[in-house]
KEKEBA-931663 format. One line per field, with one value per residue (C-alpha): x, y, z; residue number from 1. Coordinates in steps of 0.2 Angstrom, whole numbers, padded with zeros to 4 digits, always signed. Example, Ala and Ser with C-alpha at 12.3 -4.5 7.8 and 13.67 -1.06 7.14 Angstrom:
KEKEBA-931663
c1 = +0062;+0068
c2 = -0022;-0005
c3 = +0039;+0036
n = 1;2
END
This chain:
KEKEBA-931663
c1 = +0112;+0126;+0118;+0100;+0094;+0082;+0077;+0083;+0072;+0064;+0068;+0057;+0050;+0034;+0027;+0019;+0030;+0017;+0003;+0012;+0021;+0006;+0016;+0019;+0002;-0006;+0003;+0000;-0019;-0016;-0008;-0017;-0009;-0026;-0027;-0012;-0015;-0017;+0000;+0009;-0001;+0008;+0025;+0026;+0022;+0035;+0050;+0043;+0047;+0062;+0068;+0068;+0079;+0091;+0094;+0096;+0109;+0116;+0120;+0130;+0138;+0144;+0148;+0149;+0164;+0175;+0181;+0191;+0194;+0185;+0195;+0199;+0206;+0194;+0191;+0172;+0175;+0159;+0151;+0146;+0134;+0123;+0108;+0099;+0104;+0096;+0080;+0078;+0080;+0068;+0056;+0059;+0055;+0042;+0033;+0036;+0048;+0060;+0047;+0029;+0024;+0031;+0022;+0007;+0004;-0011;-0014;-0004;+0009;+0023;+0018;+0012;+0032;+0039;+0031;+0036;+0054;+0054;+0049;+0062;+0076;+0070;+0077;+0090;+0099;+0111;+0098;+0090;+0104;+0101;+0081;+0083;+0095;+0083;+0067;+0078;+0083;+0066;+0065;+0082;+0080;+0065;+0074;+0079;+0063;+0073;+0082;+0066;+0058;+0069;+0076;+0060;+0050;+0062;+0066;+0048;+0049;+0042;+0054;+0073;+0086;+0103;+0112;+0120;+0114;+0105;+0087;+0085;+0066;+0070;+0084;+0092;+0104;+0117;+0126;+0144;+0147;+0162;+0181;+0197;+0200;+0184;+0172;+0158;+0164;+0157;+0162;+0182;+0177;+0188;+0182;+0182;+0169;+0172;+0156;+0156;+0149;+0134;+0126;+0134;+0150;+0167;+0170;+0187;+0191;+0188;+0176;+0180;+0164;+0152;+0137;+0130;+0141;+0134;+0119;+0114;+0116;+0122;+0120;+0136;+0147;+0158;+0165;+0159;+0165;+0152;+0155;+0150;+0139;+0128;+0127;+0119;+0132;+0126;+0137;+0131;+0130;+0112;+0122;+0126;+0145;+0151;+0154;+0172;+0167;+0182;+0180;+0196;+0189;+0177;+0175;+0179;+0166;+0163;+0144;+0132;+0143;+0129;+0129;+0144;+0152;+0167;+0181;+0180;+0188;+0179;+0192;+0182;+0166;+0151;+0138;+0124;+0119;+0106;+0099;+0109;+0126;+0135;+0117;+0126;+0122;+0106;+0101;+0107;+0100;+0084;+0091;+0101;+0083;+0075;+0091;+0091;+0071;+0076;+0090;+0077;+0066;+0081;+0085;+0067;+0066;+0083;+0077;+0060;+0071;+0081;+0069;+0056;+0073;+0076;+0054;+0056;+0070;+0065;+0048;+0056;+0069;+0070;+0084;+0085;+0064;+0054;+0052;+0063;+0051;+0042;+0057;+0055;+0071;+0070;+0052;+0059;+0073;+0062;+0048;+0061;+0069;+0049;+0047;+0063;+0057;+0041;+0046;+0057;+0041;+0030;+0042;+0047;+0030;+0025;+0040;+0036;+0018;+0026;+0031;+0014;+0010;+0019;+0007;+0018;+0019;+0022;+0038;+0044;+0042;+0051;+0064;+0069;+0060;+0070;+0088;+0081;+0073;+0089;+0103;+0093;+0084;+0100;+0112;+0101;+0101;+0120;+0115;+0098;+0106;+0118;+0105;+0095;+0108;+0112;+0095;+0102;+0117;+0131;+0120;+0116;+0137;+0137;+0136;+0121;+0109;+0104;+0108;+0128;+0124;+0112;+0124;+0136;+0124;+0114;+0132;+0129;+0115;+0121;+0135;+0128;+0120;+0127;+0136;+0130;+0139;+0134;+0116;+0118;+0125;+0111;+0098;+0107;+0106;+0089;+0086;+0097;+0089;+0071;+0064;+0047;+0055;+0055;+0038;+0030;+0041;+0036;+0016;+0020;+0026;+0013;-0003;+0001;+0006;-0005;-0004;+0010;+0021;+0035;+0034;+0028;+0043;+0054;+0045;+0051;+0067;+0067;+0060;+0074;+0087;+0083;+0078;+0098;+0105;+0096;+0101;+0119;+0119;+0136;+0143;+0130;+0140;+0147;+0127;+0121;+0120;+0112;+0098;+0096;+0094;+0083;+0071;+0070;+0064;+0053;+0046;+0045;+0037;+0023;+0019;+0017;+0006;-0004;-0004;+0002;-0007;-0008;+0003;+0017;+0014;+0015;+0030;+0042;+0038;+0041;+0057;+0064;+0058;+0056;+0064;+0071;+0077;+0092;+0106;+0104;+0087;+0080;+0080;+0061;+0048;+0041;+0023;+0024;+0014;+0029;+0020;+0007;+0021;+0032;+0018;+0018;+0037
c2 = -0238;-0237;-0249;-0246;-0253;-0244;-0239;-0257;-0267;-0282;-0298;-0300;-0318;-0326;-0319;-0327;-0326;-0331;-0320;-0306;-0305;-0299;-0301;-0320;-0321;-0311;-0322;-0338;-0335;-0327;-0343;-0357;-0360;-0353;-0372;-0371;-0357;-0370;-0378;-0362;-0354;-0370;-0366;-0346;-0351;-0362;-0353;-0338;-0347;-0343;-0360;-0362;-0346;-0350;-0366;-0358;-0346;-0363;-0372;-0357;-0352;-0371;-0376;-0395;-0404;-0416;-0432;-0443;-0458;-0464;-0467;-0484;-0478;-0484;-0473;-0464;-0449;-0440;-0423;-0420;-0405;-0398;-0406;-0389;-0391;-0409;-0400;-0386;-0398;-0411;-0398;-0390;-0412;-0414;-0399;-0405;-0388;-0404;-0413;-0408;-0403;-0420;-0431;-0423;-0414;-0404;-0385;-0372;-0387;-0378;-0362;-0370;-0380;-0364;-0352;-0368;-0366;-0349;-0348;-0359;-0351;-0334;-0340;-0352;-0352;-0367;-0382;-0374;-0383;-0401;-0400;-0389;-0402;-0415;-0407;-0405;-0423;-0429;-0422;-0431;-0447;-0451;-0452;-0470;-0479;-0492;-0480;-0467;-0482;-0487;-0470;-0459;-0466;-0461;-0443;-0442;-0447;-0433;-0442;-0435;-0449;-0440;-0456;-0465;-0483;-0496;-0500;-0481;-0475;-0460;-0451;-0433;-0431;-0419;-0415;-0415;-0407;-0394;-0400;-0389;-0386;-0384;-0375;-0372;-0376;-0396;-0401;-0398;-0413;-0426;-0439;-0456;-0470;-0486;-0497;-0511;-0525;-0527;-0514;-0502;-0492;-0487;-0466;-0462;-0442;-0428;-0414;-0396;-0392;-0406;-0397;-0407;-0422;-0429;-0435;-0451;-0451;-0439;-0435;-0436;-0431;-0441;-0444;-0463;-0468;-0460;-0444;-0435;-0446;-0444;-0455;-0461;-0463;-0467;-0464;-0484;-0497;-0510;-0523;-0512;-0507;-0490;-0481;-0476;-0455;-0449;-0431;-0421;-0404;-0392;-0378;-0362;-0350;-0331;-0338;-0353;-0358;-0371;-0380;-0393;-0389;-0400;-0407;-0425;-0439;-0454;-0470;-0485;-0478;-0488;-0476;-0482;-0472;-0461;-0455;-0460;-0462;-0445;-0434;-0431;-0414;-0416;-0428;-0416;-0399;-0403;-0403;-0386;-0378;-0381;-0378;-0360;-0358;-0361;-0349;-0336;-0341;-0339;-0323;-0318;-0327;-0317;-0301;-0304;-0308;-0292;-0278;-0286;-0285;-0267;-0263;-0271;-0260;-0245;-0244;-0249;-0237;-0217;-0204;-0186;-0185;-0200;-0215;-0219;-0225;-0209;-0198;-0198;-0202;-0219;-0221;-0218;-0233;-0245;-0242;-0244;-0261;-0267;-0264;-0272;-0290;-0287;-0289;-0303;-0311;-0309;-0315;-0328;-0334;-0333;-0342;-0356;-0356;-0359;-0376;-0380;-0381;-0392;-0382;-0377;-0359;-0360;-0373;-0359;-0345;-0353;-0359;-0341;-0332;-0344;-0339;-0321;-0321;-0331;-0318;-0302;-0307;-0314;-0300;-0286;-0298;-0293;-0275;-0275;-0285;-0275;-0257;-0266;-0269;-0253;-0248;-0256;-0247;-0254;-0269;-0274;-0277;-0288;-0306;-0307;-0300;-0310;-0297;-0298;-0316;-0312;-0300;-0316;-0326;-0318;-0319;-0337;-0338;-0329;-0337;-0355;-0365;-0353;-0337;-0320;-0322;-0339;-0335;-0321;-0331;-0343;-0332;-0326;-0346;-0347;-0334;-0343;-0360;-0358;-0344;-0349;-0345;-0327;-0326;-0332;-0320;-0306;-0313;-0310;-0291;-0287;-0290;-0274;-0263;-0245;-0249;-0236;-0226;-0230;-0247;-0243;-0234;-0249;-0262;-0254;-0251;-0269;-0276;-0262;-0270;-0289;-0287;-0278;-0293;-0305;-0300;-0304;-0317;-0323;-0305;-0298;-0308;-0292;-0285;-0300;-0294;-0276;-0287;-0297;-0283;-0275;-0290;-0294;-0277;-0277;-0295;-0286;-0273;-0284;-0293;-0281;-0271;-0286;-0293;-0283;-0270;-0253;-0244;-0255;-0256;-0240;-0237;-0249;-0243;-0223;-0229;-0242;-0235;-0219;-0206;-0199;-0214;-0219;-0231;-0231;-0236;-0224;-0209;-0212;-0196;-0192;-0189;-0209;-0218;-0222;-0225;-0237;-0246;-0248;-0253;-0269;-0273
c3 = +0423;+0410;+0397;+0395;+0377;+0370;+0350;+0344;+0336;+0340;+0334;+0315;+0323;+0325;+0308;+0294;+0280;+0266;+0273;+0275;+0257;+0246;+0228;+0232;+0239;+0224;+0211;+0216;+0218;+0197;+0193;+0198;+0213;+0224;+0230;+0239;+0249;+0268;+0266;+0260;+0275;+0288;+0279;+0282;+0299;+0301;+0290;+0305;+0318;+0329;+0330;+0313;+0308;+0323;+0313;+0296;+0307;+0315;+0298;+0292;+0308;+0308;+0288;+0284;+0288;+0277;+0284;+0273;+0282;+0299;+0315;+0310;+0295;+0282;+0267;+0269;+0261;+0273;+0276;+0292;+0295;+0310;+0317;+0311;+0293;+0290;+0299;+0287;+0272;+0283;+0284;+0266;+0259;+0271;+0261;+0246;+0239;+0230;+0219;+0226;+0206;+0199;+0211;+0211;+0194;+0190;+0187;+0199;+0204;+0197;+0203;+0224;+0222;+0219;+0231;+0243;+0238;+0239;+0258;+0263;+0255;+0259;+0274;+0274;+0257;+0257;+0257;+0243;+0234;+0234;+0236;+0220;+0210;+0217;+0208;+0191;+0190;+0185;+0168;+0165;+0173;+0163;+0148;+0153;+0161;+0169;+0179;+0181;+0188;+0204;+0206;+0205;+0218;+0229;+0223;+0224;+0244;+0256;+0270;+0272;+0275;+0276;+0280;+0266;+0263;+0252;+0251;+0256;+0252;+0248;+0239;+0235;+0219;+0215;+0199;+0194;+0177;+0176;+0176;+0180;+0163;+0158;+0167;+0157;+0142;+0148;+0130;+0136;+0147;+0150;+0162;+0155;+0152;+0149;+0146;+0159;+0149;+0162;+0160;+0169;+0164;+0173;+0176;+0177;+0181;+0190;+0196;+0199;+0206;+0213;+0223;+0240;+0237;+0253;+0242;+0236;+0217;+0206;+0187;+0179;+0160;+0155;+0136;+0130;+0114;+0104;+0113;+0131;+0139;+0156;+0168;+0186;+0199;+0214;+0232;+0237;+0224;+0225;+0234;+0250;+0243;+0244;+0226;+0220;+0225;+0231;+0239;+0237;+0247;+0252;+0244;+0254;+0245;+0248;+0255;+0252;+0266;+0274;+0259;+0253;+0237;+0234;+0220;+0217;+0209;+0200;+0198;+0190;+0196;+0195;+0184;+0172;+0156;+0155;+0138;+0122;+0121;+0116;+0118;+0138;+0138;+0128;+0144;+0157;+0150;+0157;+0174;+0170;+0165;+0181;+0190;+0180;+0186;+0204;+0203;+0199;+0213;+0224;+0220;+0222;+0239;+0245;+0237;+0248;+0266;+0260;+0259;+0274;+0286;+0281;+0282;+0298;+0304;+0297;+0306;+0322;+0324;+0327;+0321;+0321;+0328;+0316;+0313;+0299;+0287;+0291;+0283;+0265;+0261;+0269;+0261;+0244;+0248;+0255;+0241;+0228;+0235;+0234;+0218;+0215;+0224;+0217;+0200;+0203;+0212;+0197;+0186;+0197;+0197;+0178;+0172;+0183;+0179;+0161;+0164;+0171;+0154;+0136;+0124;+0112;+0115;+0133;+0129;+0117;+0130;+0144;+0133;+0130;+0145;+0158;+0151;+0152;+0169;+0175;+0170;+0175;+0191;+0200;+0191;+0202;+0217;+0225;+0225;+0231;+0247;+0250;+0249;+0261;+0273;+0272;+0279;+0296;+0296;+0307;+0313;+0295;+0292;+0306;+0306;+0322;+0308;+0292;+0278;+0279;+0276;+0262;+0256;+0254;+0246;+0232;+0218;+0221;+0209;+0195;+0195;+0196;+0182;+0170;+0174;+0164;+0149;+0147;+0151;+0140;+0123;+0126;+0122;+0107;+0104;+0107;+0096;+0080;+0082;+0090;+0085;+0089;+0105;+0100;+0096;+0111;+0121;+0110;+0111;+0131;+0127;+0114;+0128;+0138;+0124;+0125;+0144;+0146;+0134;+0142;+0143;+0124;+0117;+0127;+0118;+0101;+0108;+0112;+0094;+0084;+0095;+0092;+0074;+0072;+0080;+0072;+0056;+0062;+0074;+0070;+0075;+0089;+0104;+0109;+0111;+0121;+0138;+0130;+0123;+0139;+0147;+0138;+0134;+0155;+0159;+0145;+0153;+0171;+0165;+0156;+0170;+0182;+0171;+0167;+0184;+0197;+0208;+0197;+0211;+0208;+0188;+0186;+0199;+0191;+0173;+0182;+0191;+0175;+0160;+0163;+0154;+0172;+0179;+0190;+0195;+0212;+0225;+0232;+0220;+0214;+0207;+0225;+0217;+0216;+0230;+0238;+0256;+0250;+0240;+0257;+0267;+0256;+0260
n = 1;2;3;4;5;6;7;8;9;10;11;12;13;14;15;16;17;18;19;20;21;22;23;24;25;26;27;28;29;30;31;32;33;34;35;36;37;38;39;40;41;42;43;44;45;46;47;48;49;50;51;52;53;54;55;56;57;58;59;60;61;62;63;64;65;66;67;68;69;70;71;72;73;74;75;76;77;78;79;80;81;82;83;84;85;86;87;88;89;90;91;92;93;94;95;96;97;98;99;100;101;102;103;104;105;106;107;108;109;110;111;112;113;114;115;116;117;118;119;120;121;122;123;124;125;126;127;128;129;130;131;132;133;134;135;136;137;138;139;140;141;142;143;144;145;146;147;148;149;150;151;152;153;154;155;156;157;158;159;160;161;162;163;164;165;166;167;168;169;170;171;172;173;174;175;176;177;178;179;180;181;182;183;184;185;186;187;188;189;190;191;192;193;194;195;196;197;198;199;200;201;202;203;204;205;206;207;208;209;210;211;212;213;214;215;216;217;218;219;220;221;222;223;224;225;226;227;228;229;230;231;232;233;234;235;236;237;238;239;240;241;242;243;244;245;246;247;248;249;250;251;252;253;254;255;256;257;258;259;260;261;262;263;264;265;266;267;268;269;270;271;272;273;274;275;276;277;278;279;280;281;282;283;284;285;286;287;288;289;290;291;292;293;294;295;296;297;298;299;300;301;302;303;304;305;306;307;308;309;310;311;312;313;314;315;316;317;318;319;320;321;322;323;324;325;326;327;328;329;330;331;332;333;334;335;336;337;338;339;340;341;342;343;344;345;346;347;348;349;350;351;352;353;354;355;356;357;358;359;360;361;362;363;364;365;366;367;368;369;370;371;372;373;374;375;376;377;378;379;380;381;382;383;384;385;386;387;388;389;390;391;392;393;394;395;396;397;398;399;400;401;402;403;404;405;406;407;408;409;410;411;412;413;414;415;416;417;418;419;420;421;422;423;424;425;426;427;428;429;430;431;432;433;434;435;436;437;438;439;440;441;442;443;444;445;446;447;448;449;450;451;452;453;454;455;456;457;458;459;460;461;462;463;464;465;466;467;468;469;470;471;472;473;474;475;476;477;478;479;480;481;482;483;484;485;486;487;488;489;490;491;492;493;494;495;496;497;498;499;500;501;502;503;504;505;506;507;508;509;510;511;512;513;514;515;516;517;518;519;520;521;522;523;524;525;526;527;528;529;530;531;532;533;534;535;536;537
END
C-alpha cells in the first residue's frame, strides 16, 4: 500500500469538443454557419476520442524522418512520418478543414471550414500545416485557369493519398518562399527561372524554409526576366518522373515538431508560371492571406485546448481543503484565460466570416482586420499556454500532458506567415495605400460605441493615435506595434460587445480596457462574474 493514486485527474477523453465550447458553438450559429452544426457535432466527437489524441501525441513523440536516398542507393529525397499523423490529416480531409468552403461555396462556408480547422488543431497542431496551405492555394492558382483546372479538382479531393505519384486524385501543396539571405524580404530572392520553351520553366536555387515538403506541389518565387515570378512545381512531373526537389534537412524546431519543415534545393526544376510574369508575390499573397486567417484560427484553437486542460484540472483536483476551481484565486485564473480564448474565438470567427463575403466593404475590412487579428491573437498565445500549464503544476511541465507541447507550439504562429514586425508594418501599409481599408474597420468599431465608456474612451484613443500616424506615415514605423495593439483590442472588444454573451463583454472590457487593469491572468475585479465565466471554460 505504498502507492495508492488518489486526487489525479482523469484522463479529459470521451467528450465532445464542439458541444462543449460555447464561444465557437455561439459564433458559428452568429455567422451563418448554423447549417453546419451535424458535421461539427461528428468532428468534436471524434477530435474527443482517445484514439485520436494518442495519435496526435504519437506524431509528435515520433517527428518525421528524412531519407535521402533508398537502400539501393537511388535519390528519393522522402519523409517518412507515423501511421497516426497521415490519420489526423486523413480525418482532418475527410471533413473538409482544407478546402470544404471552396468546394462548396455558399453562406457560413468560411465560417463551418474554420470551426473545422479549428477542432482539429485544437488538438493536433502540426497537420494544420499543409491542410492550411492547401485551402490558401485556391485563391492563387486561379489566376492561371489552365493550371486551376487540373490542379484544383484535386486540392478540392476529400480523400488523403500521402504517397507520391502521377495520376493521383487528390493533392496537398506546400509553399517555399524565404531564402537564406533573405527571409522575408522575398524580394532579396535569388532562385533562378529560366523559361523552358514548352511551356514550363527551369528553377534553379534554394529554400530556407519549405513547410511539409512531403506534399505533392508546391507554390514557388523565383526571379524571371521580368522580375520575381511564382511558379507550380510539382514533387512528380505528368509523365510519372520524379521532380528535381532536393531535400537538404529537417528542421529541428523548438515545436511544430509533427510537421516537416525542411531547406531545399531546386536544380533545373520543372515549374510552370502562375500569374504574370514578375507580379510573383502579387500571385502568392493571396495564399499568405489565408495562411495569415489560419494562423489566427490556430492560435484560437491552441488558446481553447489550453484553458479546457487547465478547467479540466482544476475541477478535479483538491489542495489545502477545496476544489481548486472552488478557491477564488484559481477561479480568477481560469476566468481570465476564458476570456482570453474567447476573444480570440469571436474574432476568429468574424474575420473568417469576412471572406464569406467580396462586397466591397468586407474585402476592405479583412484586408486590414486580418494583419491586425493575425499579430495580436497569436502574440497573446505563448503566454496564455504557458499560464494554463501552470494550472497543472508539475504535471503541466511534463511531456505526458499536452500543455508542455502546446506551450511549444503557440510562437509558431506568430512567427509564420509574417512575424510581428512584418505583420505590424503591414497595417501601417494598408493604411498608406487602402484606406478604404480603414474605413470599414473603423465602420466595425463605430457599431458598439455608447455600449461601454471604456471601450469608448479606447475607441478615441484608437482614432487620436491613427489619425497622428497617418499624418506621418513615412516616420510612424517606430509606433507600429502601439497601433496594432491598440486597434486589435479595440476589434476584440467590438465584437464581444456586439456578439458575445454580456458576462464576457463586459469582463473583457473590465479586465483590458479598464482603467484598473493588469499584465498578468488572474488578477481580475472580483465583483466580476468570474464563476459563471469559468464554468464556460
Amino acid at each position: 500500500m505504498t502507492h495508492d493514486v488518489v486526487n489525479q485527474v482523469p484522463p479529459r477523453a470521451g467528450l465532445n469538443e464542439y458541444l462543449i465550447n460555447p464561444a465557437l458553438v455561439e459564433a458559428v450559429t452568429r455567422y451563418d454557419a448554423g447549417w453546419a452544426a451535424a458535421s461539427l457535432t461528428t468532428v468534436g466527437e471524434l477530435v474527443g476520442r482517445a484514439d485520436f489524441q494518442r495519435d496526435a501525441e504519437l506524431a509528435n513523440t515520433s517527428p518525421p524522418v528524412f531519407s535521402s536516398h533508398d537502400r539501393w542507393g537511388h535519390r528519393v529525397d522522402a519523409v517518412d512520418f507515423h501511421p497516426g499523423y497521415h490519420r489526423v490529416v486523413g480525418a482532418a480531409i475527410e471533413h473538409g478543414a482544407h478546402t470544404g468552403c471552396w468546394a462548396s461555396p455558399g453562406p457560413g462556408a468560411h465560417v463551418a471550414r474554420a470551426a473545422t480547422f479549428m477542432l482539429f488543431a485544437q488538438i493536433e497542431p502540426g497537420h494544420a500545416c499543409p491542410v492550411s496551405m492547401t485551402h490558401a492555394v485556391v485563391p492563387s492558382l486561379r489566376f492561371t485557369p489552365s493550371l486551376a483546372d487540373e490542379w484544383l479538382p484535386r486540392v478540392y479531393s476529400r480523400n488523403y493519398d500521402p504517397e507520391l505519384r502521377a495520376g493521383k486524385a487528390s493533392a496537398i501543396f506546400g509553399m517555399a518562399m524565404t531564402e537564406k539571405q533573405g527571409g522575408s524580404d522575398v524580394r532579396a530572392n535569388s532562385t533562378r527561372a529560366i523559361d523552358g520553351g514548352d511551356g514550363t520553366w527551369r528553377l534553379t536555387g534554394h529554400k530556407w524554409f519549405c513547410s511539409a515538403p512531403q506534399s505533392d506541389a508546391f507554390l514557388v518565387l523565383a526571379q524571371a526576366p521580368r522580375g520575381l515570378s511564382c511558379f507550380l512545381v510539382p514533387r512528380v512531373l505528368p509523365g510519372g518522373d520524379r521532380n528535381v526537389f532536393r531535400i537538404q534537412r529537417l528542421k529541428d524546431k523548438l515545436g511544430n515538431r509533427s510537421n516537416a519543415s525542411s531547406e531545399i534545393e531546386l536544380d533545373g526544376t520543372v515549374g510552370w508560371l502562375l500569374g504574370e510574369e514578375g507580379r510573383g508575390v502579387r500571385t502568392i499573397i493571396e495564399m499568405v492571406a489565408q495562411t495569415r486567417l489560419d494562423c489566427v484560427l490556430g492560435s484560437a484553437a491552441g488558446m481553447r485546448q489550453s484553458v479546457a486542460e487547465a478547467a479540466w484540472h482544476v475541477r478535479h483536483r483538491s489542495a489545502f481543503g477545496a476544489v481548486l476551481i472552488d478557491q477564488p484565486a484559481m477561479t480568477a485564473v481560469i476566468a481570465d484565460l476564458q476570456l482570453e480564448a474567447e476573444a480570440a474565438t469571436w474574432t476568429a470567427m468574424r474575420l473568417a466570416a469576412a471572406y464569406d463575403n467580396d462586397d466591397a466593404e468586407s474585402v476592405a475590412f479583412r484586408r486590414l482586420a486580418t494583419a491586425v487579428g493575425k499579430y495580436w491573437v497569436c502574440k497573446r498565445g505563448p503566454n496564455h499556454a504557458y499560464e494554463a500549464l501552470e494550472c497543472l503544476g508539475g504535471n503541466g511541465y511534463t511531456e505526458a500532458f499536452p500543455l508542455a507541447r502546446r506551450y511549444r507550439e503557440q510562437p509558431v504562429m506568430a512567427v509564420w506567415e509574417g512575424s510581428g514586425n512584418v505583420i505590424a508594418l503591414d497595417v501601417l501599409r494598408a493604411m498608406a495605400r487602402e484606406p478604404e481599408s480603414v474605413q470599414a474597420f473603423d465602420a466595425e468599431l463605430s457599431s458598439v460605441v455608447g455600449a461601454h465608456p471604456a471601450y469608448d474612451a479606447h475607441v478615441a484613443a484608437t482614432r487620436k493615435l491613427v489619425a497622428h500616424v497617418a499624418a506621418d506615415l513615412s516616420g510612424a514605423a517606430g509606433s507600429a506595434r502601439r497601433v496594432v495593439e491598440s486597434l486589435a483590442l479595440a476589434l476584440q472588444a467590438a465584437v464581444l460587445i456586439r456578439e458575445a454573451p454580456d458576462e464576457i463583454a463586459d469582463a473583457f472590457v473590465a479586465a483590458r480596457l479598464g482603467p484598473d487593469r493588469s499584465l498578468e491572468y488572474g488578477a481580475l475585479d472580483p465583483s466580476l462574474p468570474l464563476a459563471r465565466i469559468a464554468a464556460r471554460a
